[in-house]
LOROLUM-99653 format. One record per residue: x, y, z of N, C-alpha, C in turn. Coordinates in steps of 0.001 Angstrom, whole numbers, plus 500000, padded with zeros to 6 digits. Each point is the difference from the previous one (the first is absolute). Last residue first. Layout:
! LOROLUM-99653
XYZXYZXYZ/...
//
This chain:
! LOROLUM-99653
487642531704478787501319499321499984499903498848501702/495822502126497231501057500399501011500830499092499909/495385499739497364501405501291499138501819500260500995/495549497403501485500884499249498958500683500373499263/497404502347503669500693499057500308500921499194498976/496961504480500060500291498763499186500617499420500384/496609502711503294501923499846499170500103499022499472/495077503236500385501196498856500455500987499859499797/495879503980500530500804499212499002500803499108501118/497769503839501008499190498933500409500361498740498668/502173504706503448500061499644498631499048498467500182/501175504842502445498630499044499292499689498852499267/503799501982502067499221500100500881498700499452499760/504988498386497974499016501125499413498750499963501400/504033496436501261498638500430498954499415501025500086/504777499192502899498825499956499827499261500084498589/504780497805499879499545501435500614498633499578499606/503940497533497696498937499681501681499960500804500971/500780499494494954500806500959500671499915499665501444/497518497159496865501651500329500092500533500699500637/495801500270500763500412498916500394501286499449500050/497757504074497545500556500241501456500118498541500715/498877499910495629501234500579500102500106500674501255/496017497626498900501231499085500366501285500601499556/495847502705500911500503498996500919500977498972500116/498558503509496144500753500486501423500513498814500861/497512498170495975501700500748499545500773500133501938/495148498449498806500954499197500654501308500652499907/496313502220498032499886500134501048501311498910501124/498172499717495610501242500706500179499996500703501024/498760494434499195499194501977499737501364500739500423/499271494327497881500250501280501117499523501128499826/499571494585498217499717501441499923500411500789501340/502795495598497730498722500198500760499967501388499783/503193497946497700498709500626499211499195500002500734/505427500553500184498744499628500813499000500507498916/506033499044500194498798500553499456498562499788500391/505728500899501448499227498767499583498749501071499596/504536500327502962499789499750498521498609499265499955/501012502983504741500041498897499187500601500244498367/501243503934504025498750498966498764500224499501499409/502493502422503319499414499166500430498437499762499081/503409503499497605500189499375501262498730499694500923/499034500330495145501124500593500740500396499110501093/495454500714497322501218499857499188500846500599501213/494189499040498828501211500287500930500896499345499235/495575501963497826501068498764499925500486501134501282/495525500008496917499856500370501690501627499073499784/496323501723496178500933500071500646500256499821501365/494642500505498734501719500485499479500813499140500276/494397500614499528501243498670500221501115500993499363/496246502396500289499284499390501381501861498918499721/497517502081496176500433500943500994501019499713501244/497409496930496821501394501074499236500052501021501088/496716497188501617501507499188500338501090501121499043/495918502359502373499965498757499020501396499744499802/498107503661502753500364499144500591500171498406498828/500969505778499029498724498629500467500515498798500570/502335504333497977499244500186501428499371498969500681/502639502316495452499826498420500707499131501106500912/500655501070494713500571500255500823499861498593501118/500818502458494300499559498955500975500380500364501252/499433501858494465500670500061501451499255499183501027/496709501987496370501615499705499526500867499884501060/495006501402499573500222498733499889501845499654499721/497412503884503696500320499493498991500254498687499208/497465501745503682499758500734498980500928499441498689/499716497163504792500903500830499292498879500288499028/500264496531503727499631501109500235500717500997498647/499933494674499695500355501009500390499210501463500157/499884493738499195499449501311499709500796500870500993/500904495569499337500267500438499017499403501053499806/496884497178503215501246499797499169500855500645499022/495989502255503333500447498995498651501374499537500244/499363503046503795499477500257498574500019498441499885/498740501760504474501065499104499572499548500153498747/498789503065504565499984499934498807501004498750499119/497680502477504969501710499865499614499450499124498736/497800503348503309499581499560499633501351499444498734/500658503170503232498401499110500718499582499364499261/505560500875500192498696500569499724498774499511500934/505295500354502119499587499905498589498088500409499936/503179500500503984500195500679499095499340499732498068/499868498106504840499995501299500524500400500633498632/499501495385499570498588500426500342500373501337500817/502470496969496186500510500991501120498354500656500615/501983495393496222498149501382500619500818500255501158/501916497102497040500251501142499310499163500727501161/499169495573500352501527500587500917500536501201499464/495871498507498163500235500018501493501031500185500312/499924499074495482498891501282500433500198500013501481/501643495834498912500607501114499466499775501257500091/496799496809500843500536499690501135501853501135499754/496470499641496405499176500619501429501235499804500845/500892497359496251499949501742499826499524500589501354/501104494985500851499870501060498795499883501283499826/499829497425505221501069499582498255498917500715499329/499057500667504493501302498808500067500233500063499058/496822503652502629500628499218498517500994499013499729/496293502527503889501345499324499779500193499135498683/496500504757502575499901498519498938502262499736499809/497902504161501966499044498386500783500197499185499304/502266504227498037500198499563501541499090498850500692/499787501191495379500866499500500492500870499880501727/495856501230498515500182498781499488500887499447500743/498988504455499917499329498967501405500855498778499576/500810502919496974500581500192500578499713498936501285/497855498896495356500431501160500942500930499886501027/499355498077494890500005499555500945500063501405501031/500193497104494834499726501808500573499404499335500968/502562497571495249499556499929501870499470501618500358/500666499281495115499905499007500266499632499388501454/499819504229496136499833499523501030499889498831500834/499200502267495223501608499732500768500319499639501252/495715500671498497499955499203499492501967499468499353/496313501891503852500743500785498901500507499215499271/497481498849503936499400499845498785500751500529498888/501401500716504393500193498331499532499518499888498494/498818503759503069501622500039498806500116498270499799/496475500914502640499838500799499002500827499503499105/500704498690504592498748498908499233499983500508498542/502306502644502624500758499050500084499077499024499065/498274503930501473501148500389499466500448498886499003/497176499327503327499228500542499113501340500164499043/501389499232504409499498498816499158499390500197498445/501054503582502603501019499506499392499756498626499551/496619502510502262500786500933498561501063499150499590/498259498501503972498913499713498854500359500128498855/502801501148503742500019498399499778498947500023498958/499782504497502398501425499544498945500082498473499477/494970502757500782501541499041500654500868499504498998/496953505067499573500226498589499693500883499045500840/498440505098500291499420498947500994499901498734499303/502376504028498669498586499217498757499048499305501010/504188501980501440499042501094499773498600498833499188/503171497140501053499686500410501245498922501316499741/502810498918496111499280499233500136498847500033501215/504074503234498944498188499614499582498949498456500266/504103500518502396499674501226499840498107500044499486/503183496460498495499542500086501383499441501206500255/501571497932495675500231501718500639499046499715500949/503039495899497711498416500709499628500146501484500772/503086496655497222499978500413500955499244501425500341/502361495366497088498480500943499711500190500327501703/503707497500496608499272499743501000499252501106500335/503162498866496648499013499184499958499112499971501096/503291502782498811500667499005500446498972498594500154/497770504972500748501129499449499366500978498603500320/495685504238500287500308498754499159501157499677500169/496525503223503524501034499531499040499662498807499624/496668502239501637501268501089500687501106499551498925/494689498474500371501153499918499515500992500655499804/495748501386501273499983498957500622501475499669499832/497197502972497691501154500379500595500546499557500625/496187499893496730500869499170499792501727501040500733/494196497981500684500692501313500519501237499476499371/496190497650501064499306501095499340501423501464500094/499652494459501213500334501284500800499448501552499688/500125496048497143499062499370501413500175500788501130/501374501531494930498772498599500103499641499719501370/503516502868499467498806500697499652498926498945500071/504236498006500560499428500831501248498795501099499825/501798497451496487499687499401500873499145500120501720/502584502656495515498970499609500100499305498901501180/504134500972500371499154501016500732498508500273499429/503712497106498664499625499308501279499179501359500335/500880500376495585499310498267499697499622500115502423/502683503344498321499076500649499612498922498112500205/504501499364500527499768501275500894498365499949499890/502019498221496817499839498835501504499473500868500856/501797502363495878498566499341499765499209499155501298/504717502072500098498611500659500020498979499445500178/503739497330499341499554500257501469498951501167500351/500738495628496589499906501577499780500038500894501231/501274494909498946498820500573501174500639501100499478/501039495889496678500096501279500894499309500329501156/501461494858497567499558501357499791500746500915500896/499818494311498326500271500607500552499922501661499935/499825494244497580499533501356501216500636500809500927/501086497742494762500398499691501746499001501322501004/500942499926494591498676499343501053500085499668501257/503303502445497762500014498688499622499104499058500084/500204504837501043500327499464498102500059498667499396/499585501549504996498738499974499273500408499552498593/503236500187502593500041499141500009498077500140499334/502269503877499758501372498784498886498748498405500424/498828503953502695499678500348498036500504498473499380/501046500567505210498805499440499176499397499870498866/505140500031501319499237500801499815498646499336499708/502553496943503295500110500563498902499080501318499641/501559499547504847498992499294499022500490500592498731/503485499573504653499110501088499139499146498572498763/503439500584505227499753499207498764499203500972499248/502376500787504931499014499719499476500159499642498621/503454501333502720498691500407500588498230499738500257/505224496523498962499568501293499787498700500356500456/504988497559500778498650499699500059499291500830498982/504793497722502709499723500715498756498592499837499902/503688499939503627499313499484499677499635501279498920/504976498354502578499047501005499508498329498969499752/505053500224503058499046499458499804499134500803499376/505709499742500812498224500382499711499203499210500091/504550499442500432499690501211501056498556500240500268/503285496837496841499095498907500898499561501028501496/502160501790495523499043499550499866498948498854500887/502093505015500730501090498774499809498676498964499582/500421505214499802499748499249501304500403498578500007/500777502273496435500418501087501068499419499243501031/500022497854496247501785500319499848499401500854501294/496446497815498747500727498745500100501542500847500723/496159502772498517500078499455501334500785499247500435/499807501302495225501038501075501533499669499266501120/498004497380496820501587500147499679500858500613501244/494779500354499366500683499022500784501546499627500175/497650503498497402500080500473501665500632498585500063/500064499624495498500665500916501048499833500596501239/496824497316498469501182499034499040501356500683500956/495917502259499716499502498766501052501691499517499570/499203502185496222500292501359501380499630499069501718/499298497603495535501342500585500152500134500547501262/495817499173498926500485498667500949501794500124499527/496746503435498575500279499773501316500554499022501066/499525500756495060500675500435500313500636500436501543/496219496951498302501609499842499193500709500539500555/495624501540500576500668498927501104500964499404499460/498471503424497942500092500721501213500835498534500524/498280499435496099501264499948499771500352500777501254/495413497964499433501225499072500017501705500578499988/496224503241500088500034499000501840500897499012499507/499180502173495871501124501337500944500260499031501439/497256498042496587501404499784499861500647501044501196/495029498387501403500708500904498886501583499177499511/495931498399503180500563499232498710500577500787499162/498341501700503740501119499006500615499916499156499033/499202505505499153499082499050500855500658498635499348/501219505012500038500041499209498767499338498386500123/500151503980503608499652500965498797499910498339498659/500404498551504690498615500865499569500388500765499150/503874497425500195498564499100500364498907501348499953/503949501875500902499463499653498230499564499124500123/501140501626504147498900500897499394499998499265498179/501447497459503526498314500084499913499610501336499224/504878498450500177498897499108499110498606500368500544/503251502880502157499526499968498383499768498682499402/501404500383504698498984500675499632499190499989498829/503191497456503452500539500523498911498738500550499332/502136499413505466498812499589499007500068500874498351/502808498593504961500169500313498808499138499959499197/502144499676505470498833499997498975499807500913498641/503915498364503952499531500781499186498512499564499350/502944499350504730499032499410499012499574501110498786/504195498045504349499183500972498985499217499514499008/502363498453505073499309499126498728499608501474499210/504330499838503410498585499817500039499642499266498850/504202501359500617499937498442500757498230500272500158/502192502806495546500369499879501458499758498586500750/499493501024495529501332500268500069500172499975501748/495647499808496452501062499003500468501025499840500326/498650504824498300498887498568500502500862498707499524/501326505364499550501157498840500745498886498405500166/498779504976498087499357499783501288501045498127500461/501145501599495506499499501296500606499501500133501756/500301495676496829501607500931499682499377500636501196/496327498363499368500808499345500419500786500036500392/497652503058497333499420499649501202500848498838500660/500816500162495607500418501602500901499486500099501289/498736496666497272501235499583500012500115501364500997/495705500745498428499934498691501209501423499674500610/499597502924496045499469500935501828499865498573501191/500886498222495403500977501018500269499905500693500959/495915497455498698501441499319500156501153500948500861/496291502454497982500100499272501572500687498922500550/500417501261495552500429501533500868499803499581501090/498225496623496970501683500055500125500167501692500602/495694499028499143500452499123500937501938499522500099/497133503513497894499855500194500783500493498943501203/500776499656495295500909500940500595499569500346501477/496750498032497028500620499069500136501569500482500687/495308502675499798500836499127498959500739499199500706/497157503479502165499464498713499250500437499809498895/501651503026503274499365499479500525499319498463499159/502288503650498044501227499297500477499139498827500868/497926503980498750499800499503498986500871498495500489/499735504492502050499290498674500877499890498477499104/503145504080499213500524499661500705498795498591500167/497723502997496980501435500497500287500273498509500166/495288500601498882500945500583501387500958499935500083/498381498916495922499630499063500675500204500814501333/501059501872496227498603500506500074499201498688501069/505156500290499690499636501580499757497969499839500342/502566496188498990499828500186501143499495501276500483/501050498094495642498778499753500163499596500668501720/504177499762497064498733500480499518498784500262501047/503946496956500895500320501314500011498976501469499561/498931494853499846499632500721501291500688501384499822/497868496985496766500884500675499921499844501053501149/499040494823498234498935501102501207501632501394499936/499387495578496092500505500803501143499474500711500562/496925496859499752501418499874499521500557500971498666/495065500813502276500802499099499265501020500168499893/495124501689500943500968499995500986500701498750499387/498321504733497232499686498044500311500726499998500822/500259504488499598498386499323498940499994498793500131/502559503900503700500300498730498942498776499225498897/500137503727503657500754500690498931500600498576498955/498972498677505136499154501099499094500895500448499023/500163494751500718500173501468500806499663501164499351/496404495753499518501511500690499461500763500998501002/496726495184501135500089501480499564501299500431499730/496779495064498665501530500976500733499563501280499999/497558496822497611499917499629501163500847500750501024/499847499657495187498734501165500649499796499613501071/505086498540497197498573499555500408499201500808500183/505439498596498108498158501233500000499158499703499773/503101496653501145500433501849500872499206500807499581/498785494705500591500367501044499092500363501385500564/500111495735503681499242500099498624500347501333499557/503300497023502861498489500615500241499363500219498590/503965497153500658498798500030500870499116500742500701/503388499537496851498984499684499477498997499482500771/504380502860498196498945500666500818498873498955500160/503719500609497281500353498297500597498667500654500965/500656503193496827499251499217499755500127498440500392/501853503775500914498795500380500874499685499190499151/504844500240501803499553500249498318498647499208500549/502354501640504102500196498665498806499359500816499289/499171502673503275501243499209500659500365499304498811/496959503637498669499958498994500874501694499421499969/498847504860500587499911499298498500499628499059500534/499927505080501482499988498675500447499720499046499214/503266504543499880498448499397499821500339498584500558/502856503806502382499951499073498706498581499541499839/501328503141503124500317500485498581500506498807499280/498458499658504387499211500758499255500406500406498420/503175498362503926498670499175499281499064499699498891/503001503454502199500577499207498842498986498997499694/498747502447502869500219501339498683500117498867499031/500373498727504678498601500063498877499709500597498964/504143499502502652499569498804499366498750500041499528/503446503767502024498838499672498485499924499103499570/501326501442504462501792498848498971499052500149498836/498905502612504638499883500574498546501046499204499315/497342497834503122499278500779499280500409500740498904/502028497174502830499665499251499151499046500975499197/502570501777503603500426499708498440499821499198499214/497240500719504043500058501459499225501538499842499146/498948496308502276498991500503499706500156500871498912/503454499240502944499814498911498871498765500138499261/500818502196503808500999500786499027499803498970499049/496145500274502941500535499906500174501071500335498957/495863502794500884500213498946499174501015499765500484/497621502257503620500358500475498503500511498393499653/497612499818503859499648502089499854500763499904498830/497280495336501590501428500910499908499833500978499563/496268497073500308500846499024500252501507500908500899/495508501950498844499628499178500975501379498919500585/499922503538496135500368500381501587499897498868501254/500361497801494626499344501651500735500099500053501159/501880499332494748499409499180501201499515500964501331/502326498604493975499625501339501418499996499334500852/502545499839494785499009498734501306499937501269501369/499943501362494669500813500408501230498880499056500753/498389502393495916501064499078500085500801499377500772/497037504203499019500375499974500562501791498587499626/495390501985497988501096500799499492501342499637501429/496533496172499368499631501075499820500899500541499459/500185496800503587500168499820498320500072501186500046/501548497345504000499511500737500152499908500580498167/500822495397503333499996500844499000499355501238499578/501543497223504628499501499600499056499867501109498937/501949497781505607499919500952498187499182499612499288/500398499542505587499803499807498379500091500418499261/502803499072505339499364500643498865498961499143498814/501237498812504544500891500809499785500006501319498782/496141496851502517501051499691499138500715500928499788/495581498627502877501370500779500520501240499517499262/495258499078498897500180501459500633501345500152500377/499347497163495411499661500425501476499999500650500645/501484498058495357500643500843501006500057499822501451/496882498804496067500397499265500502501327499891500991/496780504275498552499504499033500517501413498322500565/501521503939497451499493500307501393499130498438500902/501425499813495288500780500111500469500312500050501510/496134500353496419500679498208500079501273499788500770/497342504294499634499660499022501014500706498614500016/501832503676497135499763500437501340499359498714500694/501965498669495142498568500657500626500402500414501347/503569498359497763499473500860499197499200500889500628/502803497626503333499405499473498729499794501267499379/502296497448504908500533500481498870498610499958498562/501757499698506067498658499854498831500697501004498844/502991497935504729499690501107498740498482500063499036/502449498790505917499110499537498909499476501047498225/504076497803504357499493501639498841499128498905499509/502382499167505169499831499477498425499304501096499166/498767500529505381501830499441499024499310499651498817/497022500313503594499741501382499263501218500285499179/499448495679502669499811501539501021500354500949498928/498969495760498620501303500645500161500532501048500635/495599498180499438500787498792500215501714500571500293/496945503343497923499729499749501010500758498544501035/500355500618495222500689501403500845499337499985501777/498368496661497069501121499884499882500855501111500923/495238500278499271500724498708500606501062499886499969/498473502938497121499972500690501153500334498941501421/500032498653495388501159500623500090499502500568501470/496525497463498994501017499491499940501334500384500434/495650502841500761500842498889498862501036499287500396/495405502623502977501069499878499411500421499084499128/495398502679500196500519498693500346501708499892499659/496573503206498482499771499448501567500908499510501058/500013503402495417500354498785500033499839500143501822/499951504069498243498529499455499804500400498227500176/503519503189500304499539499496500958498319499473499984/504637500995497021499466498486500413499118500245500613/501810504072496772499983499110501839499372498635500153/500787505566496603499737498675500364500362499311501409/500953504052496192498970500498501116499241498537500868/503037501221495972500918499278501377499026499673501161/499021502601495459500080497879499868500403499476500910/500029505532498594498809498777501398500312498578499984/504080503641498533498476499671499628499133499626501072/504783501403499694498949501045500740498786499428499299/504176496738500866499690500772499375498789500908500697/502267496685502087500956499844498851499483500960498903/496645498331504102501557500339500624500694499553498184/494958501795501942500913499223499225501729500371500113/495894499642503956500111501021498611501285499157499140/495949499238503866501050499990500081500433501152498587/495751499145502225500565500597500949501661499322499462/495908499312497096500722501497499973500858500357501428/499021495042497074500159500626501659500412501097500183/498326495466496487500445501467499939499516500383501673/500303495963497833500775499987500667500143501484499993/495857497705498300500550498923500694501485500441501115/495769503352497515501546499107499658500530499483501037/494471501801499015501362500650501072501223498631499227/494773502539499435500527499346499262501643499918500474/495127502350502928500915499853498997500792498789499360/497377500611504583499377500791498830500824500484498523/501351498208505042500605501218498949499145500161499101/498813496130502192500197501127501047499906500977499344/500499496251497385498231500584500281499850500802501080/503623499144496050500214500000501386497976500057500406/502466497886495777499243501240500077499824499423501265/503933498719497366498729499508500656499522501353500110/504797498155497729498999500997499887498996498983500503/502726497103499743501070501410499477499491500933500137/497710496135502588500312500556498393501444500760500104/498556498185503959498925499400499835499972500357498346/502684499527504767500099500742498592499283499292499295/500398499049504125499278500989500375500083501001498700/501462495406502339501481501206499890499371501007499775/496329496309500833501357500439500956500251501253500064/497409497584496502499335500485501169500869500485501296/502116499292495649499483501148500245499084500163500976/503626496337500082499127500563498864499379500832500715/504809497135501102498638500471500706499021500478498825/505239499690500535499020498792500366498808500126500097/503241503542498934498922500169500973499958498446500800/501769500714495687501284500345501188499313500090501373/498057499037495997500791499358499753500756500509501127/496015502502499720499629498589500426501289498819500092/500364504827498137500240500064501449499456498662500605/500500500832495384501092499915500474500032499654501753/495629500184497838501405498847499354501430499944500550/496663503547499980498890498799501067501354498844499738/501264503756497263500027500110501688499150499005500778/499123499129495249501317500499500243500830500608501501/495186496879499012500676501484499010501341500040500727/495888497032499965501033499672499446500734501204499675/495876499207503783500414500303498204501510499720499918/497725496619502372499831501098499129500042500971500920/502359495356500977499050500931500306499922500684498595/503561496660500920498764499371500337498707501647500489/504441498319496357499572500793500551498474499607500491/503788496542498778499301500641499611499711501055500768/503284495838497854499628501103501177499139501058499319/501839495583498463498987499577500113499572501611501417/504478498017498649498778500690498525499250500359500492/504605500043502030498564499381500863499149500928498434/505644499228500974499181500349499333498531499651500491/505068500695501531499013498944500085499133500743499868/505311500247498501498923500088501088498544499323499855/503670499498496787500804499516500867499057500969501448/497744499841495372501337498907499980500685500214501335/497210503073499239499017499030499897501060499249499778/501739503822500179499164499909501408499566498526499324/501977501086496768501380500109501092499005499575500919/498066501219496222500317498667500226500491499454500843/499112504382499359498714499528500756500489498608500119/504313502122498489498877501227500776498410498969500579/504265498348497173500253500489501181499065501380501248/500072496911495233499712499026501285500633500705501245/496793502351495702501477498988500449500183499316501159/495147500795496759501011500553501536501230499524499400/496616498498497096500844501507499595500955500201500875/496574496529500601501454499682499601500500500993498655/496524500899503378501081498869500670501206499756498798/495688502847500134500966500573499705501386498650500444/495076498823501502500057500390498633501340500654499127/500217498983504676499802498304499084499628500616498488/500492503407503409501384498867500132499639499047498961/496298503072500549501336500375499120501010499383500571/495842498504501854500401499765498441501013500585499139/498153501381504508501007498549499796500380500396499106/499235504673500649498954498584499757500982498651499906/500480505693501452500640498912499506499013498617500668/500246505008500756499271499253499115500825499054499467/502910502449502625498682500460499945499092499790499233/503941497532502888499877500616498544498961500311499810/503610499284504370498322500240499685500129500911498374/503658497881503915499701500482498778498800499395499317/503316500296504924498534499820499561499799500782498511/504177498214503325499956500861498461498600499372499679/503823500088504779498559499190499269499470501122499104/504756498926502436499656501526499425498421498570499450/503513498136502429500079501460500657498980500905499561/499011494735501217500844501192499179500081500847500111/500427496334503270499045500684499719500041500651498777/501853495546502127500333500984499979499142501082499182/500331495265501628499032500371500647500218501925499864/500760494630497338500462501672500705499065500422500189/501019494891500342498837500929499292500858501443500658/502839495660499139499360500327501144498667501956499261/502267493802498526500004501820499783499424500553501160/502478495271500768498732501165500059500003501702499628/503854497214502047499967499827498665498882500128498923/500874499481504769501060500742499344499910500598498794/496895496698502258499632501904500913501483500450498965/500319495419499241498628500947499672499983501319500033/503400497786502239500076500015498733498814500589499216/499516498912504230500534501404499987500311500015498684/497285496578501132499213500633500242501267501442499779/501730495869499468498683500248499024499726501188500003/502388498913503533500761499917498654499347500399499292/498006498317503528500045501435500150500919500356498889/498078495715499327499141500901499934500683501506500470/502979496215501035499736500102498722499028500883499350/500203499600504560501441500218499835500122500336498544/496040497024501847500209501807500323501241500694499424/500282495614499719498793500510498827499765501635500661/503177497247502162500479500535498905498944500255499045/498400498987504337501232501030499824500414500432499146/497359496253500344499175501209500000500865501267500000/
//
């Protein structure tokens, strides 16, 4: 029995010797990069254009999850950024659009505007911003907090909110782009009293001049172009001062009657300049260089604005993303040479997704339309003349959701629960109209799955409507037929992108379904610091090392 014990502890240290051992080492610098309309399908539809060092890179040696989705409406762009870092959806974090109509304020209000700060890098307004309509802390604010208030947190983008928002309240700074006659990344009081020195010579090195003064051609010869459909189409809009929207886009020309400087926003340059402010941000503020953890956040803007001017079967969205999976190609390169390549940990996602243009898919018989928002207008207040005798009832339209004028109503001696059912029962009949539901609803009633149960976790009951609205399939709020947008809860909206890549993530691939709500929680697991305050997402467990 001796020498079998004797023989097992042998065993047993040789083993223990010779056992990989799991690191338990943190990275220095975590790289949240958020593409702004971006649909699965452009990895698998553009796949074998990519090279193998920008999207291929993540999906070959991190861990890819198809099958992720966005679990609320609306689908917009600040409800997106701040749910991916939030953990959480809008009944929470308390962003409920990019624009809502306040029912306190009696007005139409922006997700990150805050006249108690001012703009720091120029004398315009674009600085006039703040995280603080966001509820709920992020991720990055977890982090700085875990660290007793050590480590830099940066937000980097085009858009002001795609920047501020995934930031947080207590990030060091955001930038973001400032167009117009201006040109110049700003930011605002809320973060710092002037631009740092790297800043303000990224401003004057004229990388947007230079930008700008080339046209935009396609990446390849436009007739390997073959996964989207024809360049001149009636499905697109033109830039102004252009007669077809078609290969070449002569930006040196054209910017003059486009706004100058804002033009840069929706081409394909917009995402290699934020490249370059992203590298400079790095360089510039030292991230990954100390014994804390720094987190930049990076969101690339301009595929959602040429998705809604040239809509997601154009050539311009196939050659945006050509050219963006270069500029993905080179952040990762530098990351490899300035922070080191086993420092990072990044994830890759995006805000939201987008529907084909409805014109294009009507052309094809595929269902799908408009809601005129005048005409809707005039369609829900006929309504209230019909059983109310009065069409003032209705305070607002927007975002799909109906919000009545209390006030009058009470002068009418009507009940609020009647009017809005009425409301609700009405608009169903429209014949774009697919769910219409009240507010009660959604507070007494529990949705477990489909559209309704999506609609619900979109519903902020201190801030959204009295009466909340689900179009059609493939239908949009728009006057116009050319250009495309998102908001809905249907799967082209609803399934992005979702990869971890770096330090303490797996290799591998998942087709169970997730939400993007899982992002925050299992990158504070890695980090093993508290969860987002609100957050009601999970940790992918099978993405962790």
């Amino acid at each position: 029995m001796k020498k079998i014990a004797f023989l097992l502890a042998i065993v047993c240290i040789t083993g223990c010797a010779t056992a990989p051992q799991k690191s338990t080492q943190k990275p220095k610098l975590v790289v949240g990069v958020v593409i702004d309309q971006m649909r699965y399908d452009y990895l698998t539809r553009f796949a074998n254009r990519y090279g193998n060092d920008g999207f291929k890179r993540l999906q070959r040696e991190g861990f890819s999850l198809e099958n992720a989705h966005y679990n609320y409406i609306p689908t917009y762009t600040a409800v997106g950024h701040t749910s991916i870092y939030t953990g959480t959806t809008p009944t929470h974090h308390g962003i409920i659009g990019n624009y809502w109509y306040d029912k306190y304020l009696k007005k139409s209000i922006y997700c990150v505007d805050d006249n108690n700060y001012n703009t720091v890098g120029n004398d315009g307004e674009g600085g006039k911003k703040s995280p603080y309509r966001m509820l709920t802390t992020t991720v990055t604010d977890q982090l700085k907090l875990a660290q007793n208030m050590r480590g830099k947190t940066i937000g980097v983008a085009i858009k002001d909110r795609s920047a501020i928002l995934p930031a947080g309240h207590t990030a060091n700074a955001a930038y973001w782009f400032d167009g117009g006659d201006k040109g110049q990344w700003i930011s605002s009081s809320f973060y710092l009293n002037e631009l740092p020195t790297w800043v303000q010579e990224f401003n004057a090195s004229g990388k947007a001049d230079e930008y700008l003064s080339k046209p935009w051609e396609t990446l390849y010869d436009i007739s390997t172009y073959t996964q989207s459909i024809e360049d001149d189409n009636d499905f697109e809009v033109t830039f102004k001062g252009q007669e077809r929207p078609v290969f070449p886009h002569d930006i040196p020309t054209l910017r003059k009657s486009n706004n100058n400087y804002s033009i840069i926003k929706g081409i394909p340059a917009g995402n290699s300049i934020t490249t370059d402010f992203a590298k400079a941000a790095i360089i510039g503020e030292n991230l990954g260089k100390s014994e804390f953890v720094d987190f930049i956040a990076i969101s690339y803007s301009s595929p959602d604005y040429v998705g809604h001017q040239f809509g997601v079967a154009s050539k311009e969205i196939e050659d945006t993303y050509l050219r963006l999976d270069q500029d993905l190609a080179e952040l990762f390169k530098f990351l490899d040479t300035q922070v080191g390549k086993d420092n990072y940990t990044l994830f890759l996602t995006a805000d939201h997704a987008a529907v084909q243009v409805p014109a294009y898919l009507e052309s094809l018989k595929i269902p799908a339309g408009y809601v005129k928002p005048v005409a809707f207008k005039n369609f829900l207040n006929e309504i209230t003349v019909k059983h109310f005798k009065s069409d003032e009832i209705i305070e607002n339209i927007s975002n799909f959701q109906v919000f009545l004028n209390k006030d009058k109503i009470r002068e009418l001696n009507l009940n609020y629960e009647n009017v809005a059912q009425t409301i609700a029962d009405e608009a169903i009949n429209h014949n774009r109209i697919y769910k219409a539901v009240t507010a009660r609803t959604m507070q007494t009633t529990t949705f477990t799955n489909g559209i309704l149960h999506v609609l619900q976790n979109g519903y902020n009951q201190k801030f959204s409507g009295d009466v909340i609205l689900v179009p059609n399939p493939s239908t949009i709020a728009s006057s116009s037929r050319k250009g495309t947008t998102h908001g809905s809860g249907y799967s082209y909206d609803t399934h992005i992108p979702m990869i971890f890549y770096g330090n303490g993530i797996k290799q591998g691939v998942s087709k169970k379904k997730y939400e993007i709500v899982d992002i925050a929680p299992t990158i504070s697991n890695l980090l093993q610091i508290e969860f987002p305050n609100g957050f009601t997402g999970k940790v992918i467990d099978e993405v962790l090392e």
